[in-house]
mmCIF file of the N, C-alpha and C atoms, coordinates in Angstrom:
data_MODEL
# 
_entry.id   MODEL 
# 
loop_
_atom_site.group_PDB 
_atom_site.id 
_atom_site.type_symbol 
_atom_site.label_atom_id 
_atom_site.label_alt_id 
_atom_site.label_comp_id 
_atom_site.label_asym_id 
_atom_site.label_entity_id 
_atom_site.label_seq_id 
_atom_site.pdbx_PDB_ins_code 
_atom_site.Cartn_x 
_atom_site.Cartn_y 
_atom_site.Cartn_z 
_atom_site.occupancy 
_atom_site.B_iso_or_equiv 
_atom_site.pdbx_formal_charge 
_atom_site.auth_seq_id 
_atom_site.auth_comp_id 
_atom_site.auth_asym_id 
_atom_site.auth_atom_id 
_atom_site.pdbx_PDB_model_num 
ATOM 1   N N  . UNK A 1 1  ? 116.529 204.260 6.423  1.00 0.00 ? 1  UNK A N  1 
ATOM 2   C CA . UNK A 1 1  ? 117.933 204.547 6.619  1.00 0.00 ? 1  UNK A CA 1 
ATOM 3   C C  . UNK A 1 1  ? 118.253 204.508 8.114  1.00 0.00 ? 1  UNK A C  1 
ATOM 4   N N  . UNK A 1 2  ? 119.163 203.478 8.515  1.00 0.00 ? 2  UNK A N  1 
ATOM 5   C CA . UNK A 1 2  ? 119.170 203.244 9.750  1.00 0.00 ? 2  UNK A CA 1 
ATOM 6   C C  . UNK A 1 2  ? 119.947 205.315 10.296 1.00 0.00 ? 2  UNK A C  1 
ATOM 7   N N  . UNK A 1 3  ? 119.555 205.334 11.792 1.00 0.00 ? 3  UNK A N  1 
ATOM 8   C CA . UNK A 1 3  ? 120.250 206.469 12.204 1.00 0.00 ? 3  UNK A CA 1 
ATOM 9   C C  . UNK A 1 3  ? 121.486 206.383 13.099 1.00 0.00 ? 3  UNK A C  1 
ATOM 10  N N  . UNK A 1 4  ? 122.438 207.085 12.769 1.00 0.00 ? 4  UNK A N  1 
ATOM 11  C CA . UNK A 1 4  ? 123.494 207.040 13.648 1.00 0.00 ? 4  UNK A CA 1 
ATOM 12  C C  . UNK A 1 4  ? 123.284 207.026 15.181 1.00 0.00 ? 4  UNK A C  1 
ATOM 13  N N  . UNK A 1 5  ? 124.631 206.207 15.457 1.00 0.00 ? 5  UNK A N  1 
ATOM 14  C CA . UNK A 1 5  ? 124.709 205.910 16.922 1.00 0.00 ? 5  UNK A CA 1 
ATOM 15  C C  . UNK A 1 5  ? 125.139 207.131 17.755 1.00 0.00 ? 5  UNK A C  1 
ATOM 16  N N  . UNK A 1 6  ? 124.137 207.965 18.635 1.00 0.00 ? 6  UNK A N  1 
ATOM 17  C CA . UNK A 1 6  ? 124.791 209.337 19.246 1.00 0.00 ? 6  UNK A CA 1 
ATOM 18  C C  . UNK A 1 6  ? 125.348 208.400 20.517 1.00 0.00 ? 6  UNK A C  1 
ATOM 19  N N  . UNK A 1 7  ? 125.103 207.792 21.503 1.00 0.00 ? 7  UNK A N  1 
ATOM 20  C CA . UNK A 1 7  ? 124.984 207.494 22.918 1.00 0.00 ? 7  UNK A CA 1 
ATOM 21  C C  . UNK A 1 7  ? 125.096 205.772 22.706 1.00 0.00 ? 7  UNK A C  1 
ATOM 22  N N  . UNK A 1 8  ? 126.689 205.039 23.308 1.00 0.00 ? 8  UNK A N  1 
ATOM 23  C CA . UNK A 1 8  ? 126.235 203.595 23.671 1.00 0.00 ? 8  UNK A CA 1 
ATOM 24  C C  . UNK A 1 8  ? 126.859 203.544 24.857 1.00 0.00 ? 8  UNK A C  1 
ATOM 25  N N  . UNK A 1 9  ? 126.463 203.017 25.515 1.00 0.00 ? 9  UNK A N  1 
ATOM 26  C CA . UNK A 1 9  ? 126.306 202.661 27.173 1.00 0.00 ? 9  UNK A CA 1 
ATOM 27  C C  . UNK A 1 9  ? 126.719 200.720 27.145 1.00 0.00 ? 9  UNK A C  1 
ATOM 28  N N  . UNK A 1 10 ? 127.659 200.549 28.092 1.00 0.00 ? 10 UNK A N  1 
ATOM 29  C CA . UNK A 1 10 ? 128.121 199.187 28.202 1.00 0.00 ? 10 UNK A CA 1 
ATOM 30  C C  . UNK A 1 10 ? 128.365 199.048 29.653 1.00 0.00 ? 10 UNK A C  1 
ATOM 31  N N  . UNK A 1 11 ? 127.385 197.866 30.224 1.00 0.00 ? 11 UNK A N  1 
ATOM 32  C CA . UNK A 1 11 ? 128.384 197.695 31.703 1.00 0.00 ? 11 UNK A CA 1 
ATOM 33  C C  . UNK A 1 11 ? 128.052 196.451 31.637 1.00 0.00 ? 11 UNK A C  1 
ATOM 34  N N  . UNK A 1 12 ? 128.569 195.712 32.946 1.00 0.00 ? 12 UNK A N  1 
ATOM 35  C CA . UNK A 1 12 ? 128.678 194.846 33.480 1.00 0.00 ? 12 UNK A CA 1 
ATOM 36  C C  . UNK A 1 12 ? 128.054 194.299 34.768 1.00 0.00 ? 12 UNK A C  1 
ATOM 37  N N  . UNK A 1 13 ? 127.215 193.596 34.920 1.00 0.00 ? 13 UNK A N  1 
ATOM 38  C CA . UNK A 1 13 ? 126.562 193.072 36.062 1.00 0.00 ? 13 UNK A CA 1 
ATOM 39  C C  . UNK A 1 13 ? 126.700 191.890 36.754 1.00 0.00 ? 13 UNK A C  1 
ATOM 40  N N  . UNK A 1 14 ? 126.910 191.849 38.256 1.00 0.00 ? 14 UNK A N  1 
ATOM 41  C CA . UNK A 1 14 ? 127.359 190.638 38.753 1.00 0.00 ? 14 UNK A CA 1 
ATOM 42  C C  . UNK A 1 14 ? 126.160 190.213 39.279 1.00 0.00 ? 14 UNK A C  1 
ATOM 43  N N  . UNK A 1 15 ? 125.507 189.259 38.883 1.00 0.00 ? 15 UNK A N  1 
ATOM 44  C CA . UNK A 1 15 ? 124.263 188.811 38.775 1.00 0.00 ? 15 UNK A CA 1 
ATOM 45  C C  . UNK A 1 15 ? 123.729 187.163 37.960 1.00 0.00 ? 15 UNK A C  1 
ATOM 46  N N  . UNK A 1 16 ? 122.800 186.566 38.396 1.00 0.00 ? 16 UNK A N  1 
ATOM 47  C CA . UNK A 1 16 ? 122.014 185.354 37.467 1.00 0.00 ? 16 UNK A CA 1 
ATOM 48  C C  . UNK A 1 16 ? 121.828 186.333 36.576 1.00 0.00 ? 16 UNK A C  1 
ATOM 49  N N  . UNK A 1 17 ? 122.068 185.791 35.053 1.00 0.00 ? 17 UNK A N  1 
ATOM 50  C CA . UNK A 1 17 ? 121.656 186.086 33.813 1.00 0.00 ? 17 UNK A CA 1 
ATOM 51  C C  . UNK A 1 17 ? 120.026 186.311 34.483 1.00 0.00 ? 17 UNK A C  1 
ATOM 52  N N  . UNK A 1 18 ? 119.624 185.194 34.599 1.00 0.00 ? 18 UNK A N  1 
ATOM 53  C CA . UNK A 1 18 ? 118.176 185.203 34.201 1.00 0.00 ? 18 UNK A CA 1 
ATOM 54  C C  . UNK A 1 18 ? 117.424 186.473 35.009 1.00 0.00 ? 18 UNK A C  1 
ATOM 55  N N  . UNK A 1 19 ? 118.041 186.818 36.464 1.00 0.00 ? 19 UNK A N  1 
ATOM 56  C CA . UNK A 1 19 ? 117.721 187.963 36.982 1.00 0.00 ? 19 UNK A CA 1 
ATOM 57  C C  . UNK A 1 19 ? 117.550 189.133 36.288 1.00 0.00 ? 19 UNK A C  1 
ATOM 58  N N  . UNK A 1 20 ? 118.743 189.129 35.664 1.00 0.00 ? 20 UNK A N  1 
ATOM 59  C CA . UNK A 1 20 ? 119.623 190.612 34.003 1.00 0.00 ? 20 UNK A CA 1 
ATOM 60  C C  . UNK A 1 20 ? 118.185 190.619 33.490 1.00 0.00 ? 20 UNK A C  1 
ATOM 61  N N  . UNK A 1 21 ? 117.666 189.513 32.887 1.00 0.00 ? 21 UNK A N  1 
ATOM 62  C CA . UNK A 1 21 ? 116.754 189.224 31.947 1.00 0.00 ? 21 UNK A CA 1 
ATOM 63  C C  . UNK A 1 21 ? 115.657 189.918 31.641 1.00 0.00 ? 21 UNK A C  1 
ATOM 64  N N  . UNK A 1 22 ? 114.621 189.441 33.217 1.00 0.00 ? 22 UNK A N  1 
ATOM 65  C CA . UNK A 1 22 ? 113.771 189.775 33.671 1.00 0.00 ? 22 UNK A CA 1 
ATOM 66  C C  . UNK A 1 22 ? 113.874 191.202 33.612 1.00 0.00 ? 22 UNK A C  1 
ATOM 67  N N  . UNK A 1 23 ? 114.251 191.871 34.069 1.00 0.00 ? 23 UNK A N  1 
ATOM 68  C CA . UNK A 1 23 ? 114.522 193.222 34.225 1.00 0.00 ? 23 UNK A CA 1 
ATOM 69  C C  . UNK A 1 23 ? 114.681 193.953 33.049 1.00 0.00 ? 23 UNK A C  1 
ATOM 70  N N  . UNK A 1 24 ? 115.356 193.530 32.399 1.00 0.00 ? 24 UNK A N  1 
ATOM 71  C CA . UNK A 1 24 ? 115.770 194.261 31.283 1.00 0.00 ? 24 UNK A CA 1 
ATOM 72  C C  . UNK A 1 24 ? 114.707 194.331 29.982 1.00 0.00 ? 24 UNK A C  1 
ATOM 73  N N  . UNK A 1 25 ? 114.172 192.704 29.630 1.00 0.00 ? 25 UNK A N  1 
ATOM 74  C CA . UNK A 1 25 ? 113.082 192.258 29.199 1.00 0.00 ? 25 UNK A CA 1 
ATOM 75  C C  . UNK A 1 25 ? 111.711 192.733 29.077 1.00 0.00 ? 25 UNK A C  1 
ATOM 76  N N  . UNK A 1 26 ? 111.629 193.705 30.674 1.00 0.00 ? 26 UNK A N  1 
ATOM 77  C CA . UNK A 1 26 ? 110.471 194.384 30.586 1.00 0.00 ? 26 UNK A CA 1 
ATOM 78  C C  . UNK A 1 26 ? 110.099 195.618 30.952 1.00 0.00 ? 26 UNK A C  1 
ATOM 79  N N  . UNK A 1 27 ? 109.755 196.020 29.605 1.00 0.00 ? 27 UNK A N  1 
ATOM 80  C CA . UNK A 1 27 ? 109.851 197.562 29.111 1.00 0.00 ? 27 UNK A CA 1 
ATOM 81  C C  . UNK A 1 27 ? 109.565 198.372 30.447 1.00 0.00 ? 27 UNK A C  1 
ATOM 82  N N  . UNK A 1 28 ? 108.217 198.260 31.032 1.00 0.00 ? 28 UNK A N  1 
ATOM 83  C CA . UNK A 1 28 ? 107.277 198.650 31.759 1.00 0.00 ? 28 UNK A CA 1 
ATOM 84  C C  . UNK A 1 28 ? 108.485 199.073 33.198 1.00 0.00 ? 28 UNK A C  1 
ATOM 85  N N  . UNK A 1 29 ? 109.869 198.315 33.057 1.00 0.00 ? 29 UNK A N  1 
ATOM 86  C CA . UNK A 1 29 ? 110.745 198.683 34.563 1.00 0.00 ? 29 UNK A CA 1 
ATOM 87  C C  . UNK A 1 29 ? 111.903 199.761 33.977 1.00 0.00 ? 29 UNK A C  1 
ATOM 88  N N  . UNK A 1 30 ? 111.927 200.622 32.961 1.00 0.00 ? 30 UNK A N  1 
ATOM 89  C CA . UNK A 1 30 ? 112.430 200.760 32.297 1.00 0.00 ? 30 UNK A CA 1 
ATOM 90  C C  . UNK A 1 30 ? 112.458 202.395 33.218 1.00 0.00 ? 30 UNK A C  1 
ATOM 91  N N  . UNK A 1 31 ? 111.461 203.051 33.405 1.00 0.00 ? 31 UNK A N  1 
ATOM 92  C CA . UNK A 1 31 ? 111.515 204.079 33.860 1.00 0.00 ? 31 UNK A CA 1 
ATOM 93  C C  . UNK A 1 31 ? 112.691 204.148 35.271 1.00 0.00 ? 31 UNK A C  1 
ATOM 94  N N  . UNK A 1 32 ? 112.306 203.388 35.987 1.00 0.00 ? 32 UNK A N  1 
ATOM 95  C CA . UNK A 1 32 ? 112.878 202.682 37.267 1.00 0.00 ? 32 UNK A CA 1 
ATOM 96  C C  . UNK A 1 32 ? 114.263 202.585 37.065 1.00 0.00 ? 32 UNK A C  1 
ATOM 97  N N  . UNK A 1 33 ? 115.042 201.838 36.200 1.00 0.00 ? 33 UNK A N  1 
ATOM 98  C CA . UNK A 1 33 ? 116.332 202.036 35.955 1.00 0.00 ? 33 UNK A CA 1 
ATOM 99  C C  . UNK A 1 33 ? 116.606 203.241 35.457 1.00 0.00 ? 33 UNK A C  1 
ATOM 100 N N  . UNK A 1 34 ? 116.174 204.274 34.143 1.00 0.00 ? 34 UNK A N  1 
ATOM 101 C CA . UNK A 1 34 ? 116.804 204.930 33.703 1.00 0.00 ? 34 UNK A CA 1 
ATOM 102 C C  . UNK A 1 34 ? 115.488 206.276 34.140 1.00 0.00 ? 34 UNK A C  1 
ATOM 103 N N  . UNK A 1 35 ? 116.059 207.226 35.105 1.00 0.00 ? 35 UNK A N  1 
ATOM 104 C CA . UNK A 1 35 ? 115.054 208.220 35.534 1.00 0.00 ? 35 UNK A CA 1 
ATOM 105 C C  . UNK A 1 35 ? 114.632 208.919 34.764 1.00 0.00 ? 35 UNK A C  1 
ATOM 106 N N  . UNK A 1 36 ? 115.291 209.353 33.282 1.00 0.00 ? 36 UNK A N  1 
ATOM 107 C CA . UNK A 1 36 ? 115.175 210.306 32.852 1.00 0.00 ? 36 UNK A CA 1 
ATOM 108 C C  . UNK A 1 36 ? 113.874 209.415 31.532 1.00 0.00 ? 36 UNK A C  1 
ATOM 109 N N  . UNK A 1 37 ? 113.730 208.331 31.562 1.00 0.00 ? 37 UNK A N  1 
ATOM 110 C CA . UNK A 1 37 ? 112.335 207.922 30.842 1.00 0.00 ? 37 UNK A CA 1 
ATOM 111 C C  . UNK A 1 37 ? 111.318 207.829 31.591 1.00 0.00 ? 37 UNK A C  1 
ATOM 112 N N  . UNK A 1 38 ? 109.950 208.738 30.383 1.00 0.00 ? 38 UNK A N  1 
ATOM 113 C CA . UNK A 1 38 ? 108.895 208.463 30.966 1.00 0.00 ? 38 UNK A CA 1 
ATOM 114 C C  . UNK A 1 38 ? 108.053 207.472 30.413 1.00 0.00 ? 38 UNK A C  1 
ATOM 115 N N  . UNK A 1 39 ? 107.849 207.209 29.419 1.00 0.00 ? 39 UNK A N  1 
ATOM 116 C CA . UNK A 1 39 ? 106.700 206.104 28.601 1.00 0.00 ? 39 UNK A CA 1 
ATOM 117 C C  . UNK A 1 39 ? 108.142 205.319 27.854 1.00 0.00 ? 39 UNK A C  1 
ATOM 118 N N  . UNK A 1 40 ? 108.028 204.312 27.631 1.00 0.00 ? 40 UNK A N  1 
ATOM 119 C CA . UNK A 1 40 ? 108.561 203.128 26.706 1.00 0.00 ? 40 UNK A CA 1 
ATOM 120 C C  . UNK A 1 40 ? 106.925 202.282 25.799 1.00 0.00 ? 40 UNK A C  1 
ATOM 121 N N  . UNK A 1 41 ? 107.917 202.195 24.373 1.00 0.00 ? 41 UNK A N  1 
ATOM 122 C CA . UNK A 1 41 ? 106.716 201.706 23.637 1.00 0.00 ? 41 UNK A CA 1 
ATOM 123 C C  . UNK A 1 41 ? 107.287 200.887 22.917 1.00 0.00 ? 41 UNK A C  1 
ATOM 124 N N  . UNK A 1 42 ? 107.175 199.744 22.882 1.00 0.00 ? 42 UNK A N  1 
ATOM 125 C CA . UNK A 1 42 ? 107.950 198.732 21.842 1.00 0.00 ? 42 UNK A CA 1 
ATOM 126 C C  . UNK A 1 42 ? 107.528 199.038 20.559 1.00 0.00 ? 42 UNK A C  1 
ATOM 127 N N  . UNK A 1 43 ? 108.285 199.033 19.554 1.00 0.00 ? 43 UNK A N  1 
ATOM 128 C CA . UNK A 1 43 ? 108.004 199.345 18.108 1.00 0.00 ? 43 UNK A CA 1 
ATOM 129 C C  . UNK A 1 43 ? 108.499 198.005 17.269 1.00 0.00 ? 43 UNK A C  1 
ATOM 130 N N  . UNK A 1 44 ? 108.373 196.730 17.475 1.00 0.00 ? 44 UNK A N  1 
ATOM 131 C CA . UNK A 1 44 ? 109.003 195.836 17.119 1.00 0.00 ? 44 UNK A CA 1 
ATOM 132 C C  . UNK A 1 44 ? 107.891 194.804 16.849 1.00 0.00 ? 44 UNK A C  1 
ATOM 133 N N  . UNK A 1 45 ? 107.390 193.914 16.049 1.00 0.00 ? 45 UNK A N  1 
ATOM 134 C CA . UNK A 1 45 ? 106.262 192.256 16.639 1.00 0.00 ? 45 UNK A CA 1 
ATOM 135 C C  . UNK A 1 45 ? 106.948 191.511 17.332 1.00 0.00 ? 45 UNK A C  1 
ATOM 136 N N  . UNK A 1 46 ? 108.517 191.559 17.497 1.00 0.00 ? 46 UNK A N  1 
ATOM 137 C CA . UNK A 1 46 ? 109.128 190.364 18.163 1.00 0.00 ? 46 UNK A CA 1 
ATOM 138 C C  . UNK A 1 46 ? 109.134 191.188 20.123 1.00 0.00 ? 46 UNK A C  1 
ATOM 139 N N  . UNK A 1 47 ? 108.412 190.633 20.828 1.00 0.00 ? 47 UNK A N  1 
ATOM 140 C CA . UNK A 1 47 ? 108.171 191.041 21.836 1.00 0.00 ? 47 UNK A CA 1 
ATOM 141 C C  . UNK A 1 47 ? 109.218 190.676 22.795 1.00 0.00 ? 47 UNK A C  1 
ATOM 142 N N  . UNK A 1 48 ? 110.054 190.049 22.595 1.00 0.00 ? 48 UNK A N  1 
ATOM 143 C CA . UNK A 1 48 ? 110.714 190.146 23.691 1.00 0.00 ? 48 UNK A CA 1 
ATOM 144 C C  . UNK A 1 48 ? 112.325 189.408 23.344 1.00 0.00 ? 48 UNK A C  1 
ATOM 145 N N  . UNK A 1 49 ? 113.724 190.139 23.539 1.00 0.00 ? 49 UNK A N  1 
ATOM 146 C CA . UNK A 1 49 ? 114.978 189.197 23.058 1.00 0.00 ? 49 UNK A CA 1 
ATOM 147 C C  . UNK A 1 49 ? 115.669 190.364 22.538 1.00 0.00 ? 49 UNK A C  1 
ATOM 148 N N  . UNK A 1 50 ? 116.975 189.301 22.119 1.00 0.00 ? 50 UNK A N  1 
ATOM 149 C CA . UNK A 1 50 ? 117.545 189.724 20.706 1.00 0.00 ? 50 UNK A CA 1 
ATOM 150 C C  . UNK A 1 50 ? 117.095 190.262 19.617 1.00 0.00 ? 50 UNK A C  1 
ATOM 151 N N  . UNK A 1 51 ? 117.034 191.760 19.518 1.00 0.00 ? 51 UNK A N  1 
ATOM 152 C CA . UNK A 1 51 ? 117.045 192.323 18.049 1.00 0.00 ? 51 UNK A CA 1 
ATOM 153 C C  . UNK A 1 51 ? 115.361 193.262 18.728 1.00 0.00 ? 51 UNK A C  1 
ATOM 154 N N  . UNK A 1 52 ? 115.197 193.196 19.560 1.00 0.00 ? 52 UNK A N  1 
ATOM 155 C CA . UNK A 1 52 ? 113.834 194.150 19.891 1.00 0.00 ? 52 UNK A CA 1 
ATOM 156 C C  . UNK A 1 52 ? 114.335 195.380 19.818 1.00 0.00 ? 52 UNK A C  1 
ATOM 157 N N  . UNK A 1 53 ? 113.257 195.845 19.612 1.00 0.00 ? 53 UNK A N  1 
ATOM 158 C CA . UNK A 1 53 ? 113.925 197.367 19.279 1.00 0.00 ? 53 UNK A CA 1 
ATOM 159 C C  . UNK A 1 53 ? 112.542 198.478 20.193 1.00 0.00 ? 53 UNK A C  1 
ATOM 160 N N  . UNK A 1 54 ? 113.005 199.140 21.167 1.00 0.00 ? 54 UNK A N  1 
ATOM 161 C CA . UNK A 1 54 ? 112.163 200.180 22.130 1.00 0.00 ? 54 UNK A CA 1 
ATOM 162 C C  . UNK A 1 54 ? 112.218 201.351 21.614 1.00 0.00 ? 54 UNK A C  1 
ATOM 163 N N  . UNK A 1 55 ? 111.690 202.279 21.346 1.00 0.00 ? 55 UNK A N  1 
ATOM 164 C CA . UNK A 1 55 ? 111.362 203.409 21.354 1.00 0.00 ? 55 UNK A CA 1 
ATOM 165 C C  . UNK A 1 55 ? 110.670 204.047 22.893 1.00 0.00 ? 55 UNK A C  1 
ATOM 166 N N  . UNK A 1 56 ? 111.604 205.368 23.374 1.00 0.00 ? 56 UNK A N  1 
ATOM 167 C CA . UNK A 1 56 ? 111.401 205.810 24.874 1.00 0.00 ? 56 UNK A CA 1 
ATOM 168 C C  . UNK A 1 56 ? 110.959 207.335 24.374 1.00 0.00 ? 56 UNK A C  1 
ATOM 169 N N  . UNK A 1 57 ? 109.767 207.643 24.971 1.00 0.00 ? 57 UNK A N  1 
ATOM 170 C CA . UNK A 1 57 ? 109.458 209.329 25.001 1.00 0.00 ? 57 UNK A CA 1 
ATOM 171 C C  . UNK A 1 57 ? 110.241 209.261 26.533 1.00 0.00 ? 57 UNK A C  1 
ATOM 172 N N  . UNK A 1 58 ? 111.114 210.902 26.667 1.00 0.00 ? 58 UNK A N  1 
ATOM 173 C CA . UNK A 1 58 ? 112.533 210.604 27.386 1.00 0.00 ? 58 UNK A CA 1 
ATOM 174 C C  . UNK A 1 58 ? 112.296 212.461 27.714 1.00 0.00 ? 58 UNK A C  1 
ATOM 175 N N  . UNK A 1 59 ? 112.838 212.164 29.057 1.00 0.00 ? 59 UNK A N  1 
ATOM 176 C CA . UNK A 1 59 ? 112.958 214.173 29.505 1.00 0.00 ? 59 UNK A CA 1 
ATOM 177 C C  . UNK A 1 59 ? 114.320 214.225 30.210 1.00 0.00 ? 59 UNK A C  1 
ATOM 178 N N  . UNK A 1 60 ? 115.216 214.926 29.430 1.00 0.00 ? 60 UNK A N  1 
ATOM 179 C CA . UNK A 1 60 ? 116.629 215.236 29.902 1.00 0.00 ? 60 UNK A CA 1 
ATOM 180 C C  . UNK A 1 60 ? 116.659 216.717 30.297 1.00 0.00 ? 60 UNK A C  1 
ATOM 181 N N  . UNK A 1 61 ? 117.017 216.557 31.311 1.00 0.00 ? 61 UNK A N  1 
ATOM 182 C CA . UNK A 1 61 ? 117.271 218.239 31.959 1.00 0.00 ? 61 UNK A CA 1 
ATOM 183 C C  . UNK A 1 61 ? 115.685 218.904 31.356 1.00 0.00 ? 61 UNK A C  1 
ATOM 184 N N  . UNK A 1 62 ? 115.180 218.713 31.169 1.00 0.00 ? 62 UNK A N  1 
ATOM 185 C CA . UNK A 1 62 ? 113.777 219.256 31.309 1.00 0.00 ? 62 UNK A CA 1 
ATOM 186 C C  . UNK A 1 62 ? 112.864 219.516 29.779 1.00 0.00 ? 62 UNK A C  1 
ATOM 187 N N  . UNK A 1 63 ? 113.935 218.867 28.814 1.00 0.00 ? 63 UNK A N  1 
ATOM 188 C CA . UNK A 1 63 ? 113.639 218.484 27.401 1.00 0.00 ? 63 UNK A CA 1 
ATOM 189 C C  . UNK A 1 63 ? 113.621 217.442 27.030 1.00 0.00 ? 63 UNK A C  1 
ATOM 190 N N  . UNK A 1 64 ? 112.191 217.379 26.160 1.00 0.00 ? 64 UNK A N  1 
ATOM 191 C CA . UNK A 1 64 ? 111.468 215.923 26.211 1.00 0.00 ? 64 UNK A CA 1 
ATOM 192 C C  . UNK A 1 64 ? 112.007 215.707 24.351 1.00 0.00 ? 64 UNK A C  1 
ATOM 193 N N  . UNK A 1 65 ? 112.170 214.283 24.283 1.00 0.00 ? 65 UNK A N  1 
ATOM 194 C CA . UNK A 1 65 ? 112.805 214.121 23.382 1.00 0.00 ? 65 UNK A CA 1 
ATOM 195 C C  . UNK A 1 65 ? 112.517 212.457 23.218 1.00 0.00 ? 65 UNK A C  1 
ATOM 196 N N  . UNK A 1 66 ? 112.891 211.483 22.242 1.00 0.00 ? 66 UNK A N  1 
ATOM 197 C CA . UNK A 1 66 ? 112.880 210.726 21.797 1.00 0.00 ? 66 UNK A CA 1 
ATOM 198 C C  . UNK A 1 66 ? 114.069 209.482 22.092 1.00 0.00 ? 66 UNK A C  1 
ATOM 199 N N  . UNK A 1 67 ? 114.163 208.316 22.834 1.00 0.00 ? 67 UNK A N  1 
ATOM 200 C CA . UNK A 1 67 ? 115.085 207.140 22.586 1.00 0.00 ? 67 UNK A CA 1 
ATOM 201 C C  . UNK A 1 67 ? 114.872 206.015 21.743 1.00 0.00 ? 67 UNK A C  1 
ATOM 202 N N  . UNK A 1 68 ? 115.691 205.677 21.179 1.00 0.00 ? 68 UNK A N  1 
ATOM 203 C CA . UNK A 1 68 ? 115.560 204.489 20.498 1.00 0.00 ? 68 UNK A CA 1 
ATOM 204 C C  . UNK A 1 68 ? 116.739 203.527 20.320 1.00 0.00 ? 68 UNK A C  1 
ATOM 205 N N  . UNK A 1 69 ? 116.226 202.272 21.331 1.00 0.00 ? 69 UNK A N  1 
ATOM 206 C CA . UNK A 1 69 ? 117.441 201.340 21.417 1.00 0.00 ? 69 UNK A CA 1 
ATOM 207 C C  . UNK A 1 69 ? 117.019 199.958 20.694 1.00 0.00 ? 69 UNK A C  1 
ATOM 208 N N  . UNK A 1 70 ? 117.897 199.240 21.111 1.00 0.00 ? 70 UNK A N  1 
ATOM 209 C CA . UNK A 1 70 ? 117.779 197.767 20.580 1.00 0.00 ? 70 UNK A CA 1 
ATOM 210 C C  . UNK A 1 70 ? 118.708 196.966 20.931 1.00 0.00 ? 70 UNK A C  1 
ATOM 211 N N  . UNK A 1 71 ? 117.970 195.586 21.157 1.00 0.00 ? 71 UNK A N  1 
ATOM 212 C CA . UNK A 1 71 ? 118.938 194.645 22.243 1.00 0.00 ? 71 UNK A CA 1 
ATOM 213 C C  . UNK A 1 71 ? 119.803 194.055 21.379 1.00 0.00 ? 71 UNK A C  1 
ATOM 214 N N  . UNK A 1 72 ? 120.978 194.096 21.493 1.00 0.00 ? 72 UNK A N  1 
ATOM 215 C CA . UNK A 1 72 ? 121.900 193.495 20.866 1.00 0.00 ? 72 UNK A CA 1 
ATOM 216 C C  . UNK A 1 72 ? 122.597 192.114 21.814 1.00 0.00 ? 72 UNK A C  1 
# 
C-alpha cells in the first residue's frame, strides 16, 4: 500500500541538466545537499533514473527517523 505524501519539495535550478544529474543521481552526495541525512540506501534494482526509489536513515532536530523518496 503505497504511503501518503507528508513533505514535497520543488525547485528550480539554473544549471546543465547533466550537471543536475550527476549530483542528484548519486546517492552517496546526498548527505551534502540535504544536512539533516545520514546514510542513503537505494531500495530499488533499477540503479539509477526515473522511478528509483531511496530510502534515507534521516536526524531532524535530533530525531532519527526514516525518508523515502523517488525520482519522478
Amino acid at each position: 500500500m503505497p504511503r501518503k505524501t507528508q513533505v514535497q519539495c520543488q525547485t528550480t535550478i539554473v544549471a546543465p541538466v547533466e550537471e543536475v544529474w550527476a549530483i542528484v543521481q548519486d546517492s552517496t552526495l546526498l548527505p551534502q545537499w540535504m544536512p539533516n541525512v545520514d546514510h542513503t540506501m537505494i531500495t530499488t534494482v533499477q540503479s539509477k533514473g526515473v522511478g528509483e526509489i531511496r530510502q534515507c536513515e534521516v536526524n531532524l532536530s535530533g530525531r532519527a527517523g526514516q525518508l523515502v523518496e523517488q525520482c519522478v
